[in-house]
Steps between C-alpha positions, in 0.01 A plus 500: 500500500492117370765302608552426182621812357820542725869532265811467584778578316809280598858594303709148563422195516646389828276783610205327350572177631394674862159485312441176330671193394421535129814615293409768327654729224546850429206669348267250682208509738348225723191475777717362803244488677118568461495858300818598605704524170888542499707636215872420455635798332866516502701769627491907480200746461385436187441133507384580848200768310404262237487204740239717682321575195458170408367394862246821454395373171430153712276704711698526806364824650783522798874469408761352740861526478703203650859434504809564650680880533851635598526610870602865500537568910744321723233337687287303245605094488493227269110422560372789596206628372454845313090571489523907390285735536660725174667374198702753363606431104820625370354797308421554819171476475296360829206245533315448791387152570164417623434580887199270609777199317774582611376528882317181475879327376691700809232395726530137402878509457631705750671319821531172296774632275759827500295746318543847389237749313755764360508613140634235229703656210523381141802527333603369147792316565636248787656668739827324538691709754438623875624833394208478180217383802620751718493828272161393388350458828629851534321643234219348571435420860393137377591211677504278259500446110374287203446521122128406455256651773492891363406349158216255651391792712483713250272237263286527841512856535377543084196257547359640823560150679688400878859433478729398749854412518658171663888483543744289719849582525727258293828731526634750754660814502796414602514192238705577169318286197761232338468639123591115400154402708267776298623418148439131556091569525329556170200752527244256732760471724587139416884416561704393202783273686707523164494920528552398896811310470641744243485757688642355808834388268517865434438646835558188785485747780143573472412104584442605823283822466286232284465278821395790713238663238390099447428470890307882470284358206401176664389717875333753237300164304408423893377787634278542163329163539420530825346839410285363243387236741419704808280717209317216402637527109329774477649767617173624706400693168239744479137377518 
């Protein structure tokens, strides 16, 4: 494979930032670095499908999904990386991501950082609740869950091409999500302080639950730059 045809599909923006120091918008791609082309493409599965679409249509011919992801087992940290083997979608259909890739990544990755290979679940909604996180991981035997990889696989899956999944842990089973917090972030996952403050006037006691997920996001932002450096911004894709 070129180098140049590697996408990845990115839902927020703080997410991006991991990536590159160019703002970017929903609905838009960049080349962060030399033919590696990020697209921003908001939250959920189906801006998650078109954003890999339009990175296909760019001529990416391997699909990466990076972000964070919900921890669904007691011992998964802030930080710690979720590099799956199986992404399960909430249908529930099941994608396998590419082997040769996904060893090369574990080879690279593992020992430097907390790392786990376990299925990661889609669902289609933020799971706000340790009793939510917990009946899911029941269901499902996944460790951990997002709301754009099954839909990026997918793409991948359709078009023949490697795919492979890249998710650090940003909150914890055990951590209930402030609903004040999640209504303040538009759909890039930019924080409206107006919608922040308003919702801490109607709900004060979730002030701190905001501290703790804002000290989970900033390990998770961490652990995914180093990861990006130690792969060399490229994310050892298929040659």
């Amino acid at each position: 494979m070129d180098v140049k045809s590697l996408g990845i599909v990115v839902a927020m923006r703080d997410e991006a930032k991991t990536l590159t120091k160019h703002p970017l918008d929903v609905g838009q791609t960049i080349e962060v670095h030399e033919g590696v082309l990020v697209h921003l493409s908001g939250v959920g599965r189906k801006r998650a499908a078109r954003a890999a679409q339009s990175l296909l249509n760019r001529g990416a011919t391997a699909l990466l999904s990076w972000g964070t992801a919900g921890g669904l087992v007691p011992d998964l940290a802030p930080g710690s990386l979720v590099l799956p083997k199986t992404v399960m979608g909430s249908d529930p259909s099941l994608f396998q991501v590419d082997p040769s890739w996904h060893e090369r990544l574990r080879s690279r990755l593992e020992g430097r950082i907390d790392l786990r290979s376990e299925t990661l679940v889609e669902s289609p909604a933020v799971l706000m609740t340790p009793e939510e996180k917990r009946a899911l991981a029941y269901r499902t035997g996944a460790v951990a869950v997002d709301m754009e990889s099954a839909a990026v696989a997918f793409t991948a899956e359709q078009a023949g091409l490697p795919f492979v999944a890249i998710r650090v842990i940003s909150d914890t089973l055990d951590q209930t999500l402030p609903s004040s917090v999640l209504s303040a972030y538009d759909k890039s996952g930019h924080l409206k302080m107006w919608r922040l403050l308003r919702g801490w006037v109607q709900h004060p006691e979730e002030v701190l639950g905001w501290m703790r997920l804002t000290t989970s996001l900033r390990k998770a932002r961490r652990t995914l730059t180093g990861i990006a450096r130690s792969t060399e911004w490229d994310f050892l894709a298929p040659q």
